[in-house]
C-alpha positions in Angstrom: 67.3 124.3 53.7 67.4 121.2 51.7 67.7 119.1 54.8 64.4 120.4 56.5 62.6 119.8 53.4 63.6 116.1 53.4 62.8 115.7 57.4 59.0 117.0 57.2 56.7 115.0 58.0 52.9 114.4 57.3 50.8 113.8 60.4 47.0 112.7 60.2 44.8 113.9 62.7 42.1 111.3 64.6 39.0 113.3 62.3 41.2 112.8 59.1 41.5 109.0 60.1 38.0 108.9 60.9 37.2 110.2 57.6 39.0 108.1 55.6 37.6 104.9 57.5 33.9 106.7 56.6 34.5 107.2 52.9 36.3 103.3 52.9 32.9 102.2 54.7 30.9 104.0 52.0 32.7 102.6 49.0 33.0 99.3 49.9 30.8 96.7 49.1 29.2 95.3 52.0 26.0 93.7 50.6 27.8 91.5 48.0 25.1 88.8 48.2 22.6 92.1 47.7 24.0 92.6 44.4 24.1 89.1 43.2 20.2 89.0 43.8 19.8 91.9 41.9 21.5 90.3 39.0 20.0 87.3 39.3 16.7 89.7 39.1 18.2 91.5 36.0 18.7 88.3 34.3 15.3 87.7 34.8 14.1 90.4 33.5 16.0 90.0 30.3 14.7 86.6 29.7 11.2 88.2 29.9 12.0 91.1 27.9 13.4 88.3 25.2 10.4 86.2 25.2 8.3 89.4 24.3 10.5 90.4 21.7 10.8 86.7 20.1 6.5 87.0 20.2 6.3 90.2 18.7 8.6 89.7 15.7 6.1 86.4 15.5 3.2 88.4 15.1 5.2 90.4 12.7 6.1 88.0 10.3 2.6 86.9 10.7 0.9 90.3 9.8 4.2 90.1 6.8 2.8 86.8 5.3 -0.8 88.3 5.7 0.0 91.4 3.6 1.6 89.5 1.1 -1.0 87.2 -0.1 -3.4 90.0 -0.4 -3.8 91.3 -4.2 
């Protein structure tokens, strides 16, 4: 009994192959230079959000300063 246990073997059927190479395919990352434009984009997109914060906090202090001097 021990014996037959050790000599079983696994076989994977042509679908079961064809399966895996579908869910490789999936997961893979074919558009590489896709995603570098996209962070290139995000980047972007930060710098803008960064510029309108830095101007906000501006008019901030400004409005700050304004409410200050007042009696």
């Amino acid at each position: 009994m021990a014996d037959d246990r050790r000599s079983q073997q696994a076989t994977l059927g042509c679908g079961t192959l064809i399966l895996i190479a579908v869910i490789v395919a999936l997961f893979s990352h074919p558009g590489v230079g896709n995603l570098e434009s996209e962070v290139r984009s995000l980047r972007s997109d930060v710098g803008e959000l960064k510029k309108a914060v830095d101007a906000q906090s501006a008019e901030i202090r400004a409005l700050r300063q304004k409410l200050d001097k007042q009696p």
